[in-house]
C-alpha positions as CSV (number, residue, x, y, z in Angstrom):
1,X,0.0,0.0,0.0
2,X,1.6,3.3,-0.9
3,X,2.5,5.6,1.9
4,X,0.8,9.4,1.1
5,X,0.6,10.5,4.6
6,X,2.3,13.4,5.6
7,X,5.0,13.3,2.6
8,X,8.4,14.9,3.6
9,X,10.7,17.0,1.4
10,X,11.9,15.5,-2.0
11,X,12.8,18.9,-4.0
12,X,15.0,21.4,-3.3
13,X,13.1,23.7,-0.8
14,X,11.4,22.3,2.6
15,X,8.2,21.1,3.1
16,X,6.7,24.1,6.1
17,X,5.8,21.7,9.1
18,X,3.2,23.1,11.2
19,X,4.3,22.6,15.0
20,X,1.6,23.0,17.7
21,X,3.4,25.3,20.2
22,X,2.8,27.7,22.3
23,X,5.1,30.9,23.1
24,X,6.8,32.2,26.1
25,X,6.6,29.9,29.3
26,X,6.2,26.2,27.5
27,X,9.2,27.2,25.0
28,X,11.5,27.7,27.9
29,X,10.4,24.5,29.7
30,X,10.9,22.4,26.8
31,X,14.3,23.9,25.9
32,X,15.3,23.2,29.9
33,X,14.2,19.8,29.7
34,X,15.7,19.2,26.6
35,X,19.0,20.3,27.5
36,X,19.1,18.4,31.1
37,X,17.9,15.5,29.5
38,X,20.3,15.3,26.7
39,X,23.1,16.3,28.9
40,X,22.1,13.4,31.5
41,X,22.1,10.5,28.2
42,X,25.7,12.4,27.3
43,X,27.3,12.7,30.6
44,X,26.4,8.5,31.1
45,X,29.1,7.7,28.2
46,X,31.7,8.8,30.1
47,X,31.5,9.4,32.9
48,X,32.3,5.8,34.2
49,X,35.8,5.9,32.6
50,X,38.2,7.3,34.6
51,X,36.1,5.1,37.7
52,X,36.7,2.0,36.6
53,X,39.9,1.1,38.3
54,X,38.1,1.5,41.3
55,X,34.4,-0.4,40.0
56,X,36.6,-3.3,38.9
57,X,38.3,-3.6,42.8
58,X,35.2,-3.2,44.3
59,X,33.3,-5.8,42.9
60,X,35.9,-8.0,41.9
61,X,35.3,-7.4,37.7
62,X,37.5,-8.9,35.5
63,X,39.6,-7.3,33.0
64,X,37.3,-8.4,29.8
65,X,34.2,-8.1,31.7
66,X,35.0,-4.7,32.9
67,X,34.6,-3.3,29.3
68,X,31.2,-4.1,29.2
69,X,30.5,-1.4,32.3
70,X,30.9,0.6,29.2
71,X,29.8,-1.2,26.2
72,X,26.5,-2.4,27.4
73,X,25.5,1.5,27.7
74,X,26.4,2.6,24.3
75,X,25.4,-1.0,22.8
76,X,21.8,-0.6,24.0
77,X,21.9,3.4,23.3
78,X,22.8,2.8,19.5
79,X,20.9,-0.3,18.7
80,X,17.1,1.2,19.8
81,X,17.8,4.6,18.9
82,X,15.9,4.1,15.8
83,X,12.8,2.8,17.2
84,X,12.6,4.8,19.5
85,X,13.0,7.4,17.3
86,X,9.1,5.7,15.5
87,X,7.6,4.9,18.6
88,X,7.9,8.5,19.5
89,X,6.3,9.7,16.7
90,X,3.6,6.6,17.2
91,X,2.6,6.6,20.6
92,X,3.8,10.4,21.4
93,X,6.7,12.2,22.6
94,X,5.4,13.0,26.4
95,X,4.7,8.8,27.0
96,X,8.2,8.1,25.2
97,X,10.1,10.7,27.2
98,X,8.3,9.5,30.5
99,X,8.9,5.7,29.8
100,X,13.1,6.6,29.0
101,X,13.3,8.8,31.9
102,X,11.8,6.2,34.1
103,X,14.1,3.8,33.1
104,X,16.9,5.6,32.7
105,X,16.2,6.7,36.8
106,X,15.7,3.4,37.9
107,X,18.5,1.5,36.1
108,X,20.7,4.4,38.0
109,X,20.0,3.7,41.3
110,X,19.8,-0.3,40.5
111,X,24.0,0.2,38.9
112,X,24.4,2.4,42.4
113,X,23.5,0.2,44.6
114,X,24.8,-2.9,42.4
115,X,26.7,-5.6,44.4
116,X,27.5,-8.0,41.4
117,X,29.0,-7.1,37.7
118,X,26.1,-8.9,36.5
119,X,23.9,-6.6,38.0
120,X,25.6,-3.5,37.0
121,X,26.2,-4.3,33.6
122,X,22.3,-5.0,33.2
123,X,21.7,-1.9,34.8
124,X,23.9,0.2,32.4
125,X,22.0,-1.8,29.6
126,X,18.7,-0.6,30.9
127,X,20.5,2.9,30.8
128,X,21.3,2.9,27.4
129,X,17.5,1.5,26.5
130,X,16.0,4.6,28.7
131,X,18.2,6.8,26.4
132,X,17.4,5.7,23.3
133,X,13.7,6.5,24.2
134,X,15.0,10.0,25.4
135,X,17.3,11.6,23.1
136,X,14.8,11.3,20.1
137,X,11.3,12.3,22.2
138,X,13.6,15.4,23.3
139,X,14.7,16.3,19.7
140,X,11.1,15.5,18.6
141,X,9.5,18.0,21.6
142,X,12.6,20.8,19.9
143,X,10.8,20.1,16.5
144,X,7.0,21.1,17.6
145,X,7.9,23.5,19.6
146,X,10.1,25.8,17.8
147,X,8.9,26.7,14.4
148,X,11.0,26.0,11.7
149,X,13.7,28.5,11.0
150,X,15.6,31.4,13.5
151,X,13.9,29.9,16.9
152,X,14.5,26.4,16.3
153,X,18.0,26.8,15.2
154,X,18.8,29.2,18.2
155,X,17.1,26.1,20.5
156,X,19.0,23.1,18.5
157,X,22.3,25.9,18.7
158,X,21.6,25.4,22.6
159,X,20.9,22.1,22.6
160,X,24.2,21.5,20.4
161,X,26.1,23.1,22.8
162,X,25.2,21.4,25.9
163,X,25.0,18.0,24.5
164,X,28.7,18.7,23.2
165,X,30.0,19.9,26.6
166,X,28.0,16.3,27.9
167,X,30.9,14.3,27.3
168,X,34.2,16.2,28.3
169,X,32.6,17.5,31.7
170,X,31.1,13.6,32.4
171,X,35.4,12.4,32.1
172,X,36.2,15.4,34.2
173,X,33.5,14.3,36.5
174,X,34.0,10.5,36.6
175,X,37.5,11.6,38.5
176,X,36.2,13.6,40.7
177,X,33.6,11.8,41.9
178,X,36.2,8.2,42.2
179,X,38.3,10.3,43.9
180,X,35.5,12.1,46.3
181,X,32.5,9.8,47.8
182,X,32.7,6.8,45.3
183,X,31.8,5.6,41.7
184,X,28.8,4.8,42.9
185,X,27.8,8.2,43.1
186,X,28.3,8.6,39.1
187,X,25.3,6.8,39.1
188,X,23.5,7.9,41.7
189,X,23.5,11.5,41.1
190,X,21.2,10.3,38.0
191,X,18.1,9.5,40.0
192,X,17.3,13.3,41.7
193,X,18.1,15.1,37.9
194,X,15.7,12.1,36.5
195,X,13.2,12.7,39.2
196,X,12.8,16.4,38.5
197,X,12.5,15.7,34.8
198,X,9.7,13.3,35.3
199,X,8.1,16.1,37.7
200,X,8.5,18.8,34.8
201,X,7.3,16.4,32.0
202,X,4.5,15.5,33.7
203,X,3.4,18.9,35.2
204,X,4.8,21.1,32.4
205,X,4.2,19.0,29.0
206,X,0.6,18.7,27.9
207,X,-0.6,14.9,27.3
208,X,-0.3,14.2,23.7
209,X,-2.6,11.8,21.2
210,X,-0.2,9.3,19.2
211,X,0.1,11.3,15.6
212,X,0.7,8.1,13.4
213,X,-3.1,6.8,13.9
214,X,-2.8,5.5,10.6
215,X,0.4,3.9,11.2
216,X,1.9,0.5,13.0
217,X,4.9,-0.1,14.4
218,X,6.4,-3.1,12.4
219,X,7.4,-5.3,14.9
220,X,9.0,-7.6,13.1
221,X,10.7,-4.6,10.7
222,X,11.8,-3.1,14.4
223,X,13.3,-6.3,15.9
224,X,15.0,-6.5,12.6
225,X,16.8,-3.4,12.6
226,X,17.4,-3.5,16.3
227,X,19.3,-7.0,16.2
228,X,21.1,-5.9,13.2
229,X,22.3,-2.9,15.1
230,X,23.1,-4.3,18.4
231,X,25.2,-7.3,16.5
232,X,26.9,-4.3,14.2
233,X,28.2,-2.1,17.0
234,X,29.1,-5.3,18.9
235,X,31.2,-6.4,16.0
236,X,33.1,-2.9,16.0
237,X,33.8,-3.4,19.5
238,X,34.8,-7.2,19.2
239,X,37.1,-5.8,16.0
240,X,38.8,-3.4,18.3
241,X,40.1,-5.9,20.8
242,X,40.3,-9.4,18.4
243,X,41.0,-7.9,15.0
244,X,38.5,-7.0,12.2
245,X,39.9,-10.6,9.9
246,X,39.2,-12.7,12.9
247,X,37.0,-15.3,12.8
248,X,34.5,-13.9,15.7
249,X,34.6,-10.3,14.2
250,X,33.6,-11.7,10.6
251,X,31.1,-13.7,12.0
252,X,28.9,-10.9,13.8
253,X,29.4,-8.7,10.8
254,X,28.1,-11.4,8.3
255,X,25.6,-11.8,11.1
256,X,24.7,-8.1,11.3
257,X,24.9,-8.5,7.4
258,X,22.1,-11.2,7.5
259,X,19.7,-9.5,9.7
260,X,19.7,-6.1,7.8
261,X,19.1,-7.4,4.7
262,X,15.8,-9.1,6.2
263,X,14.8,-6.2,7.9
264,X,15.3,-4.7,4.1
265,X,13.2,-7.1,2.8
266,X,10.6,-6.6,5.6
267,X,10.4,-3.0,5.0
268,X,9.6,-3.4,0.8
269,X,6.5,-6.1,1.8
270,X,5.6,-3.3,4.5
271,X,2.1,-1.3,4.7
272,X,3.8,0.7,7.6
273,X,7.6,1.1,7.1
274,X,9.6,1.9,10.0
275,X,11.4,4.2,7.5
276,X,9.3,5.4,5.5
277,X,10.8,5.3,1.6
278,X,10.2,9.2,1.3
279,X,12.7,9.4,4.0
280,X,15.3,8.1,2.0
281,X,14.1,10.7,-0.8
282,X,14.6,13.4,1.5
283,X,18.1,14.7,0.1
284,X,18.8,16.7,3.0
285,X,17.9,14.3,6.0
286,X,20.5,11.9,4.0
287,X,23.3,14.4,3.5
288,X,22.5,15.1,7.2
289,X,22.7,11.6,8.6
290,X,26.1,10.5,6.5
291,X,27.8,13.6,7.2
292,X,26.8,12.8,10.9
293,X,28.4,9.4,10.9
294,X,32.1,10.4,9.5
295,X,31.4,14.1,11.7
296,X,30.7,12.3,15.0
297,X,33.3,9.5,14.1
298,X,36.0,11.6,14.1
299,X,34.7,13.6,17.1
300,X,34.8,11.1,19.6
301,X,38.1,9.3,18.3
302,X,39.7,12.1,18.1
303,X,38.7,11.8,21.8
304,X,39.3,8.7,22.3
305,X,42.9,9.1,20.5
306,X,43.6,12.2,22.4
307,X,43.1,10.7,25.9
308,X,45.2,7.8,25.3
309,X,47.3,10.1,24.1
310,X,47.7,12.5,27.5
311,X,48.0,9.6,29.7
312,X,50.2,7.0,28.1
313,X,52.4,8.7,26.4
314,X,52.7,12.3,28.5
315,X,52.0,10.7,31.5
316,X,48.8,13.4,32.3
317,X,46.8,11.9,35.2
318,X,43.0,11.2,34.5
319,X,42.2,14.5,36.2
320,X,44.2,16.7,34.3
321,X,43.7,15.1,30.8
322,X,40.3,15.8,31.4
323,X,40.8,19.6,32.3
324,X,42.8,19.6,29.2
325,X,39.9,18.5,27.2
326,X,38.3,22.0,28.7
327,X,39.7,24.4,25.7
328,X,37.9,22.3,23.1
329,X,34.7,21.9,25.1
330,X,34.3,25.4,25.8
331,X,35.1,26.4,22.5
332,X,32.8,24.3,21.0
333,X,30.5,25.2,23.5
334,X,30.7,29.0,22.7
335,X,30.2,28.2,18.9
336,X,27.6,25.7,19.4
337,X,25.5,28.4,20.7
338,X,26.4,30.7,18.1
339,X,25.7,28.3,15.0
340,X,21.8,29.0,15.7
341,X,22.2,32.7,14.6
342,X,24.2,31.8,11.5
343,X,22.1,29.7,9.8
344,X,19.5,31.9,8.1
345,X,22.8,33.8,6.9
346,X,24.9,31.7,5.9
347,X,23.6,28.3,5.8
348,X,24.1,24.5,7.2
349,X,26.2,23.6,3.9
350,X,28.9,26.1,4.3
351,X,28.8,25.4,8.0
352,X,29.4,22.0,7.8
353,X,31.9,22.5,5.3
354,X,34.0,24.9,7.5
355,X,33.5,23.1,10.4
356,X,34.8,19.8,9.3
357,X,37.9,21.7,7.3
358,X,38.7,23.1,10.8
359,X,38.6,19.6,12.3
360,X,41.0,18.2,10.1
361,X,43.6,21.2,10.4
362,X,43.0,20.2,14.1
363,X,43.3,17.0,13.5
364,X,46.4,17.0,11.0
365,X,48.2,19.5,13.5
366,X,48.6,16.7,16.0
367,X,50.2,14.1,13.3
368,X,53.9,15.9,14.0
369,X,53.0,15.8,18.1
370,X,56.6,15.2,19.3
371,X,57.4,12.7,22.7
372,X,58.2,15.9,24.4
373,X,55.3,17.9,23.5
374,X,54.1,20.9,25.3
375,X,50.2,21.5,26.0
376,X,50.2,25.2,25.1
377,X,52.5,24.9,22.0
378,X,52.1,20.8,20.5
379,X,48.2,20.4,22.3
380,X,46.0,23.6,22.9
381,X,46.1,24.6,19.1
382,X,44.9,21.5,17.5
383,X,41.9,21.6,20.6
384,X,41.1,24.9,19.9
385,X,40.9,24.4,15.9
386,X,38.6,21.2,16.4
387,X,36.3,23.0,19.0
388,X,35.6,25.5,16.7
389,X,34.9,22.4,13.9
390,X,32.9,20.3,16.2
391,X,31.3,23.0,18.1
392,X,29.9,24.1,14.3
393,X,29.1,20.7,13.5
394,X,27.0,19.4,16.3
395,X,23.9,21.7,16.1
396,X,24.3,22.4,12.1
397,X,23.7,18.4,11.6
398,X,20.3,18.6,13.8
399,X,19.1,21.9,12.0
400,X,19.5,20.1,8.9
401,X,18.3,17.0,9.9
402,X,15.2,18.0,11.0
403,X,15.0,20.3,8.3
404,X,11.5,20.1,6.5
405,X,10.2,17.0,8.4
406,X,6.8,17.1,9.1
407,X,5.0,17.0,13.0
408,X,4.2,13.0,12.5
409,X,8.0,11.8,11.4
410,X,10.3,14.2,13.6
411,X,11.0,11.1,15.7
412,X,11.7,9.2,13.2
413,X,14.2,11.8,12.0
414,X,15.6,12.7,15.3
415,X,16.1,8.5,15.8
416,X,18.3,8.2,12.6
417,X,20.6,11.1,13.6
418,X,20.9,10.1,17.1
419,X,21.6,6.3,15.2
420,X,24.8,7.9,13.2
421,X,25.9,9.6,16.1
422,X,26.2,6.3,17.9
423,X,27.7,3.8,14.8
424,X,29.8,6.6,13.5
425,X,31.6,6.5,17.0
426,X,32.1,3.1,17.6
427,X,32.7,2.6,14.0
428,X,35.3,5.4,14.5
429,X,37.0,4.4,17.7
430,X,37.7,1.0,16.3
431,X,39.3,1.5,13.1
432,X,41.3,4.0,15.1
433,X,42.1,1.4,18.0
434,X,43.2,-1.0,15.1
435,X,45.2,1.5,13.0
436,X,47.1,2.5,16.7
437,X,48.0,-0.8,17.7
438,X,49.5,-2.1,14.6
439,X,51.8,1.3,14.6
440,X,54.7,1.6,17.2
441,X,55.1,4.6,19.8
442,X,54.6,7.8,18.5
443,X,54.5,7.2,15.0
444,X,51.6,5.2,15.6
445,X,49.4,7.8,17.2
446,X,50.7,9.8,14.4
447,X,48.8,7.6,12.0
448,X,45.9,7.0,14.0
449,X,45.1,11.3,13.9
450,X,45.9,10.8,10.2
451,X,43.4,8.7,10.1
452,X,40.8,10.9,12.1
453,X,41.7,13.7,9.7
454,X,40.7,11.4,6.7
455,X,37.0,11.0,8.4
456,X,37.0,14.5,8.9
457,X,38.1,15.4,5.4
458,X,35.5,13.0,4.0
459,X,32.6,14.4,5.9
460,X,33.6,17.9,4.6
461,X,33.3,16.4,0.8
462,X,30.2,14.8,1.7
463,X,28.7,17.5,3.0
464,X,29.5,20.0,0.2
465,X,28.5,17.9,-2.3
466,X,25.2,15.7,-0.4
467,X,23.7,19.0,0.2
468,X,21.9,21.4,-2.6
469,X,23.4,24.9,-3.0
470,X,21.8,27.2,-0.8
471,X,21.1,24.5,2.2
């Protein structure tokens, strides 16, 4: 049956959506709960990092289940992203964002109180479940509130920037907090901040109706895509430690492979698609979501890459690599917050465009990093250049991603960018992880940025030519 509900932009200009919102006072409440909530889901990636020598004594982890404090978060978080990007649009964004908060709470205080890895590990699961019911419902909320154009740019711009400061400020946290009252209280802290979001979504958001009456969720379609991307990001991780030719790695890639191309299948033979094929028609939403997974990619290994960096081969101590990681955070913090006022003038293409370039100067600065290297000299220039870059980047990719979308498929939208966000970083920090350990020293950090600067470059190409002139 052909899908003629609601059709989203296929030439060059956007489709006007027509948000119900209301000025003033439920503006500012959504744009406070979507910047607390998105900061929460951020802050969760990281902030257990620097606390896992101590989670590991405590409860008597070992060394390969240990990782899994970590990958269970971001394995859940990128494989349900998607749906619930759909079931927000189907059942409503107020139910979704209530259901992921109240998850998202109580699998904190479960990992707090956690006296077995097995326990904690389910509980950071659960985490990364409540979310991927959050980040899309919150992105979804931005898209009917704001109107299209200067006010939702300038709330995305916002947005941006806090979700970008999210992750440095959760590593700077993660040793404070192990070295204060206890990594336990990087998971507690979670349940009072999810308890007064509940509170404001329930007092402050009006109830919604489901807007995709005449719509389904495929079940089948959505267990499809969600085992395909739970086995795919699993395979990136399993490639970082055991080698992308070995056995086990090509095994959950074929297996990733196999489940895809059903859920492929499913979708043609589908009355109600989880995607929609005039999403895939939507020029910009695609431009949006590939430059998001090489953008976001080399953002969080240039991370990754950088950390390693400060503490094995500087010898910076947790605390101060993360205070390091302040220059490029409140750069891109600053920026961020600009980007929404330079939109309407200059538009998301040449952003983009720039903002990537600048990453890869950054980027390509550190590939001549000498063993004796000096922050404010060899460091702090490459972190200020790529905080400017990804500080452009992060809220330019939402504008344009939710760019012409209509009421009834923001989810859906917001779902598939949060998706690339997710792949393109694991993706990205394992062919960086492989690249660095088959190099020696410095030399092979040296490649490994080389490598980050070739995502970079490639999302800059992709984003000049994905998107129309004008964009």
């Amino acid at each position: 049956m052909p899908d003629t509900h609601n059709p989203m932009e296929t030439a060059a200009g956007p489709l006007t959506s027509t948000p119900r919102r209301k000025p003033g006072t439920r503006q500012r409440l959504v744009l406070v709960l979507a910047c607390t909530a998105m900061a929460m889901v951020g802050l969760d990636i990281a902030i257990v990092n620097v606390a896992l020598p101590s989670i590991q004594r405590d409860l008597r982890i070992s060394q390969g289940g240990l990782q899994w404090v970590v990958v269970a978060y971001g394995l859940m978080l990128g494989g349900f992203l998607l749906v619930g990007g759909r079931t927000t649009d189907l059942h409503g964004r107020r139910r979704v964002l209530l259901a992921g908060l109240g998850l998202f709470t109580a699998a904190s205080l479960v990992a707090g109180v956690a006296q077995y890895s097995g326990v904690l590990i389910a509980a950071r699961g659960i985490q990364g479940l409540g979310g991927a019911l959050i980040a899309p419902a919150v992105l979804s909320l931005l898209a009917v509130t704001f109107g299209e154009g200067r006010e939702r740019n300038r709330a995305l711009g916002v947005v941006g920037a806090v979700s970008g400061v999210a992750g440095t400020v959760g590593v700077v946290a993660s040793g404070l907090i192990a070295a204060g009252p206890g990594w336990r209280w990087a998971f507690f802290i979670n349940v009072p901040a999810g308890l007064a979001l509940i509170t404001l979504a329930v007092t402050g958001l009006a109830a919604d109706e489901p807007l995709g009456r005449s719509g389904r969720l495929d079940v089948a379609a959505a267990g499809m895509v969600t085992g395909g991307l739970l086995t795919f990001v699993y395979a990136l991780h399993h490639a970082s430690t055991h080698g992308w030719t070995s056995a086990g790695t090509l095994a959950w890639f074929i297996a990733a492979g196999i489940l895809m191309a059903v859920f492929v299948w499913l979708e043609k033979r589908s009355p109600a698609p989880l995607v929609p094929a005039r999403a895939l028609r939507n020029r910009t939403l695609v431009a949006a979501n590939l430059t998001a997974l090489l953008a976001f990619g080399a953002l969080l290994s240039f991370i990754f890459l950088g950390s390693l960096l400060m503490q094995q081969k500087l010898g910076y101590s947790a605390a101060r690599t993360g205070l390091a990681w302040l220059t490029t955070t409140t750069t891109g913090f600053v920026v961020a917050w600009a980007v929404g006022h330079l939109v309407a003038a200059v538009g998301v293409r040449r952003l983009l465009v720039t903002g990537l370039t600048l990453v890869t100067a950054g980027v390509v600065w550190l590939t001549r990093v000498p063993a004796d290297a000096s922050y404010l000299t060899d460091l702090l220039p490459a972190f200020l250049v790529a905080g400017l870059g990804f500080g452009v980047c992060g809220p330019s990719l939402q504008i344009c991603a939710l760019s012409g979308v209509t009421e009834s498929e923001s989810g859906l939208a917001s779902g598939l960018l949060e998706t690339m966000r997710e792949i393109g970083g694991a993706a990205g920090v394992a062919a960086v992880s492989t690249v660095l350990v088959a190099g020696t020293g410095f030399d092979g950090f040296h490649t490994a940025f080389a490598a980050i600067g070739i995502l970079a470059g490639l999302g800059a190409i992709v984003a000049a030519t994905g998107f129309r002139h004008g964009t």
